[in-house]
N, C-alpha and C positions, 0 to 999 in steps of 0.2 A: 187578720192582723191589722191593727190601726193603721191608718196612712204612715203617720208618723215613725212608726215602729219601720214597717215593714220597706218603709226608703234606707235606714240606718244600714250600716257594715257594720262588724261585729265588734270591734274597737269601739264604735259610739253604743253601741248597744251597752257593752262592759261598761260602759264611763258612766251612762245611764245608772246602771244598777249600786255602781260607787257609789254616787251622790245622792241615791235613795229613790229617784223619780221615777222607776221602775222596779219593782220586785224580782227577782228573777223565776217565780212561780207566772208572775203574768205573761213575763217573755215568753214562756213555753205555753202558757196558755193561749196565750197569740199567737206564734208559732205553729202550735195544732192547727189554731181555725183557720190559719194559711191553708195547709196543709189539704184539711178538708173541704175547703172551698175549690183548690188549685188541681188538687193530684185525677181526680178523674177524669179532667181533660191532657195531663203532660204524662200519665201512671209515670212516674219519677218513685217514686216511694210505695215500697214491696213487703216491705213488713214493719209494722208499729210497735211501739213500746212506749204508748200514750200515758196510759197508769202510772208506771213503771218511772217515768220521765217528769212526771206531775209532784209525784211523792218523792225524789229524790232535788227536785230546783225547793219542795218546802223542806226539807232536812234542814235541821242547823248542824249537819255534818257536810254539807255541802262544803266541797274549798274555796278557799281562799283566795284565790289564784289570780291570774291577769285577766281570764274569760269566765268569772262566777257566773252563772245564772244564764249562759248563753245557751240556745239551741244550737245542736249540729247533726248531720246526718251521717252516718257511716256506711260506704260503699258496700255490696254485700260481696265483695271479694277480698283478704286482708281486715287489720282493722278489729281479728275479732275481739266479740266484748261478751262476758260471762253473759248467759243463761240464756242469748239473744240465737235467733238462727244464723245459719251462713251456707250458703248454699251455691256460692259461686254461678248462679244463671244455670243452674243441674237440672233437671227433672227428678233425675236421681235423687240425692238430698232433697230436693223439695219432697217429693215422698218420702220420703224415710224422717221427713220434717226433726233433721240435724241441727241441733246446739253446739254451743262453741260451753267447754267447763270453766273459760277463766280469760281474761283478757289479754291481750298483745300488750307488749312493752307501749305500741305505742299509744293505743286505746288509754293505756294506763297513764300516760300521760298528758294524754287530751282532758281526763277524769280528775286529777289532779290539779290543771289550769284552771275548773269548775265549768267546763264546759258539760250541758248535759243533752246526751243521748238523746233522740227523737224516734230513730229507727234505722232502718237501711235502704238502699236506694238499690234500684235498677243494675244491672251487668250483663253484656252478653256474654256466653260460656263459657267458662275460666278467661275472660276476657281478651278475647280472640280477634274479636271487629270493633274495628273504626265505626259502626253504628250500634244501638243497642234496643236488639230486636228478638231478645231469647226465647227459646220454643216454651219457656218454663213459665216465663211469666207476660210474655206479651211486649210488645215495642214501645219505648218512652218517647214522647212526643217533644218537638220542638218548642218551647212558649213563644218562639218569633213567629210561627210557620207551624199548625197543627201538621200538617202536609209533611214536613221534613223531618230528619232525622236529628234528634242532639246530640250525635257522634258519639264515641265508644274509645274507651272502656268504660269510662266514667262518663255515661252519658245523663242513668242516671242522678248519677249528684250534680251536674251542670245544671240541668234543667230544673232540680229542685233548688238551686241557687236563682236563677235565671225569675223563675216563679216568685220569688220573695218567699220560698217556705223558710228559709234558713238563708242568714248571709254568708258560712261556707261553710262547706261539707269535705267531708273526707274522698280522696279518692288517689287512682294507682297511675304509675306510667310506665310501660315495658316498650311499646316503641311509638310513643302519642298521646297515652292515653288521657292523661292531663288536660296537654295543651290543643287535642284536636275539637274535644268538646266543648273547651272552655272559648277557642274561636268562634265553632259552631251556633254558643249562646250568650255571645258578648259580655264573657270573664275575665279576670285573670286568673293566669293558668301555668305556675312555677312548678316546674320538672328540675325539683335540687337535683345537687351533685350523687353519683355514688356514693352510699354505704353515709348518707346526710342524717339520717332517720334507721331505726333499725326495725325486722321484720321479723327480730325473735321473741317471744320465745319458741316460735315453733319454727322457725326459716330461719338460715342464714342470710341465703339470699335468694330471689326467684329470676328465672329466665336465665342463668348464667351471669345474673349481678346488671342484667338490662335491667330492671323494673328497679321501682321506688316509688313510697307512700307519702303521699302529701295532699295535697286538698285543692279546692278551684275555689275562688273567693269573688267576692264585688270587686276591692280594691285592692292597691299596691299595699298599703301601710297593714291590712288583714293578713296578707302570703308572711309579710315582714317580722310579725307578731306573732305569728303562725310556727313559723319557721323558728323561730327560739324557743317555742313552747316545743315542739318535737326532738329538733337537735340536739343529737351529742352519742355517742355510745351506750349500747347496754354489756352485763357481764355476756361475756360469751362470743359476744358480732366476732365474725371471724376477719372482718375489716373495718374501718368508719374513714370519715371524709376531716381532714383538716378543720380544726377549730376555728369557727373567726375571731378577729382581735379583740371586736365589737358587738352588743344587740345588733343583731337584724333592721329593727325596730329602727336604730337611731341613723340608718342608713338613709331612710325614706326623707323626700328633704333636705338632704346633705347633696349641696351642688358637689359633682364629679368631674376635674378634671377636663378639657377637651381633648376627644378621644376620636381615634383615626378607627372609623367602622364600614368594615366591608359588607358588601351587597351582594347577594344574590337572588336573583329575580327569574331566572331560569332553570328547569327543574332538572334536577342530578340524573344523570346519566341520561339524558338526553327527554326525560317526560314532559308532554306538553303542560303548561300552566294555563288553567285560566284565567282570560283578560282580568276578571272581578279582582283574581287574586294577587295579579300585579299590581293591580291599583290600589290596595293596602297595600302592599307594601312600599310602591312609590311616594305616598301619603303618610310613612313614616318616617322615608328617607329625607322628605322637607320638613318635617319636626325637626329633624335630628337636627340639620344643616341648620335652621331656623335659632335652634340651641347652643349655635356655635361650634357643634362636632362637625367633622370631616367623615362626607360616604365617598366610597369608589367604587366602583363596578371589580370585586376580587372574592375568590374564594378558597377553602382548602381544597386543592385539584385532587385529594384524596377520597372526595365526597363521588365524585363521579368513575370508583371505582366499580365494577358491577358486579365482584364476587364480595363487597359487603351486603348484597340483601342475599345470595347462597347461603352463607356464612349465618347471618340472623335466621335465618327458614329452619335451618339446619340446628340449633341453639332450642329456638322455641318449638320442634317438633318433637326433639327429644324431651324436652320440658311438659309438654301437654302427656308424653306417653308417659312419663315418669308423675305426674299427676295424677292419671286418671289406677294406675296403682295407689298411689297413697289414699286417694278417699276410698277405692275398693278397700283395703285394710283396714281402714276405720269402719267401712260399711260392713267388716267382715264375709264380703265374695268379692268378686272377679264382676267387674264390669266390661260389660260386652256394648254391640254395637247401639242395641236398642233403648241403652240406659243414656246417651249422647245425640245432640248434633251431627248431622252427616260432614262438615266439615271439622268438626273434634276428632271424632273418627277416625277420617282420611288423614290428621296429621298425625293421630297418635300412631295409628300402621307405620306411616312413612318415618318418625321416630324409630321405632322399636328395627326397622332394617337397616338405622344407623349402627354403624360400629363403634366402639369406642376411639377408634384410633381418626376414624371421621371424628366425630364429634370434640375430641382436644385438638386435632388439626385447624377447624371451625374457631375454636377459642383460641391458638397461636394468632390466626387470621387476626382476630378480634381485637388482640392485645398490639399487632404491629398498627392495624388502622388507625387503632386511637394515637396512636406516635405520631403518625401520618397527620392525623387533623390537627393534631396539638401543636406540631411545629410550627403552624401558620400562624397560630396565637405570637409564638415565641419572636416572628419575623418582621411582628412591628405593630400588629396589628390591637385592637383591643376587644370588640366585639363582632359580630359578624349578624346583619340583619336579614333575613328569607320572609316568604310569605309561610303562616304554618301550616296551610294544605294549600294544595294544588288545585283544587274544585270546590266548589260552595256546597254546603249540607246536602247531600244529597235525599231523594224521596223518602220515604216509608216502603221497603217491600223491595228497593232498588239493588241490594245487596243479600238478597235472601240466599241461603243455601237450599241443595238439594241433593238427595242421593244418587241421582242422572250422571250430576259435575260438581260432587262436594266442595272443589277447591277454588271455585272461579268465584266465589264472591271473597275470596283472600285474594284473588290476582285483582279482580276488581275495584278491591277497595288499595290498591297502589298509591292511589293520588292525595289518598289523605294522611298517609306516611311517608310522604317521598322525602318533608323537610324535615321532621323532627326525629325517625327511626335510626338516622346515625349517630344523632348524639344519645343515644340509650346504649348504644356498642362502646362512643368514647366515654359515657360516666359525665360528660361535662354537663353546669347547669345550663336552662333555659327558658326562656319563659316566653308566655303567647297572652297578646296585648289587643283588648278588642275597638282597633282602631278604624274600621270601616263595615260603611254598609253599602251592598246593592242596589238596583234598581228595585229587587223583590223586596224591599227590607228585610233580607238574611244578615247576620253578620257574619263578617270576615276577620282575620287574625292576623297579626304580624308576630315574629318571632326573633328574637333576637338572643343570642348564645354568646357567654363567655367563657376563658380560663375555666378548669379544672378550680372546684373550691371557690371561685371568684360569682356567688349569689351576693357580694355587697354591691356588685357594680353591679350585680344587673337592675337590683332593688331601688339605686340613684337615679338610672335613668329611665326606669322604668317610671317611676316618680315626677320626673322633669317629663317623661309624656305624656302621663297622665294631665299635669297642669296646662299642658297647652292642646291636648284635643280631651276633653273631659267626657267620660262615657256615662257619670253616673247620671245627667240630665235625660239620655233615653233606660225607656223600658220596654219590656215585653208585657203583651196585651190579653194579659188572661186571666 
């Protein structure tokens, strides 16, 4: 991709292709040679649809849309898109080399914006780790740090962001999986609201209505654009998230209010943090202050409950055993141990010994916490800022499973969902802002959570820090 090109966000990119100074054949032709230049040193991108993507940007049936002629990549879990694979980080489907027959609501609506298709990206196994290192296709690399890891579930669309293959790609969040990667490779990284975006037509919802489909971008004003093109209901959602009054879009830029924003700097239910990761977020709490809001050292004390990560275990284990039936059915047999991960495996077992009366007791759980956080919203406050992991990207290989202790790399990777896994149980949005970097040159993340339905404010001041610590002057060196 030309220097030129491959600096732009997708917003400049479209405005380009408005005004004619770019084709949107060329954008994806530049896009590819990103692609092929970048990906076999980050493997970010798992399966192509080069051709396929060439001959649809020269269509004059291409849309219309806000994003004509843009490249994007789609995560290979959710997301799907006619004739394309989806394989969720399997073996399984990867053998059995599984198509998807027809597109997601929301595919279809990314299609419709005139965004076009590039391929799909990296996932570990039905999207389980905070790194993404699946036995199916190999570990996606850091563009900061070939050495590290670009976090999970979406790790790889971060790092295919991160790379300049694409200025955002699609990608999912069940308890991070957005914002852990998007810290991990200095993005931003918006985890809407519940039921913001819809996940049918084959899903209501996944995880027990934890997860949601959204994407990691360069910029604020991209998530903002983004987030209008996806939003709103389809027939069927068995829920959706409150309308806003306003575009997204016309948020970004629009001074907010001074807003009283609590801090927390210390990790829930007593996990140590490290230093790196206080210092993002102390460095955002002098933005903020600098912008004329009010921090305090305050949080919802419902966050340092300890039977919300039971409670989640408990959700996503029945969810992974209830998974790994539906693709057997599709695959037409019973998937056993050897068709999985040894910690797929080990959750799906510990699933299937859940009872039902367990597993609605877990969602009772789930429905009081989120009460629980939200009231603190209600008590004066307006946003609430954390670091969004607890530890810096961790290695290559650092969290590997194995059938010895299937489950220790799920206990071990604790610290990189310690901040963001509870707002996936309350549904509220949040977004991870790549405002610091190490002594290693890794980057760091801040996170910042509002109200239920309240993505206009996060989008404001997300915006107002973007202008005063500006991240689009560094890159990644690859």
């Amino acid at each position: 991709m030309s220097e030129d090109l491959f600096r732009l966000d997708a917003v400049a990119q479209a405005e380009r292709v408005r005004r004619g100074q770019v084709s949107p054949r060329e954008l994806v032709d530049a896009a590819i040679a990103r692609i092929e230049k970048t990906n076999p040193a980050v493997h970010a991108v798992i399966h192509e649809r080069f051709e396929r993507a060439r001959a649809e940007a020269a269509s004059p049936e291409l849309p219309d849309g806000p994003f004509r002629g843009v490249p994007i990549l789609m995560k290979d879990i959710g997301g799907q898109s006619a004739g394309d694979p989806h394989h969720a980080g399997m073996r399984c489907l990867r053998d059995a080399r599984w198509t998807e027959g027809a597109d997601s609501f929301f595919t279809a609506k990314l299609r419709r914006a005139g965004f076009v298709i590039l391929g799909r990206t990296n996932t570990p196994e039905l999207a389980l780790m905070a790194t993404t290192e699946p036995d199916a296709y190999g570990p996606t690399r850091n563009p900061w740090s070939l050495a590290h890891s670009a976090g999970g579930s979406s790790g790889g669309a971060a790092a295919a962001v991160a790379a300049g293959m694409v200025a955002v790609a699609h990608a999912s969040d069940g308890g991070g999986s957005i914002r852990i990667p998007a810290a991990h490779c200095a993005l931003v990284g918006l985890k809407p609201t519940r039921g913001r975006s819809s996940f049918g037509p084959g899903l209501g919802e996944r995880w027990g209505g934890f997860s949601v489909e959204f994407a990691v971008s360069k910029s604020v004003r991209d998530a903002a654009a983004l987030l209008d093109v996806v939003n709103g209901p389809m027939p069927g959602d068995p829920y959706f998230a409150p309308p806003p009054e306003r575009p997204y879009a016309q948020e970004v830029g629009a001074a907010p209010p001074r807003l009283r924003i609590g801090l927390l700097q210390r990790g829930p239910r007593g996990l140590a943090v490290h230093e790196d990761c206080v210092a993002a977020v102390y460095a955002t709490a002098r933005a903020l202050e600098g912008l004329g809001h009010s921090v305090e050292e305050a949080h919802p004390e419902a966050l340092d409950e300890p039977k919300a990560v039971a409670s989640f275990v408990v959700v996503v284990s029945c969810s992974v055993a209830r998974a790994l039936d539906a693709w057997g059915e599709k695959l037409g047999r019973t998937l056993g141990e050897d068709d999985v991960e040894p910690l797929t495996w080990a959750l799906a077992e510990q699933g299937r010994a859940i009872g039902a009366a367990r597993y609605l007791e877990a969602i009772e759980f789930v429905h009081g916490f989120g009460r629980r956080v939200a009231a603190w919203w209600e008590s004066g406050f307006d946003l609430l800022l954390t670091p969004t992991t607890a530890a810096p990207p961790p290695r290559i290989g650092e969290l590997a499973s194995s059938k010895e202790v299937p489950l220790a790399p799920f206990l071990r990777a604790a610290p990189y969902g310690a901040f963001t896994s509870s707002f996936n149980l309350t549904g509220q949005p949040a977004i991870s802002l790549p405002v610091h970097w190490n002594a290693e040159g890794l980057p760091l993340g801040a996170q910042l959570v509002a109200a239920y339905a309240r993505e206009d404010l996060l989008l404001r001041v997300a915006s107002e820090i973007e202008q005063v610590a500006p991240w689009h002057n560094r890159h990644a060196n690859v």
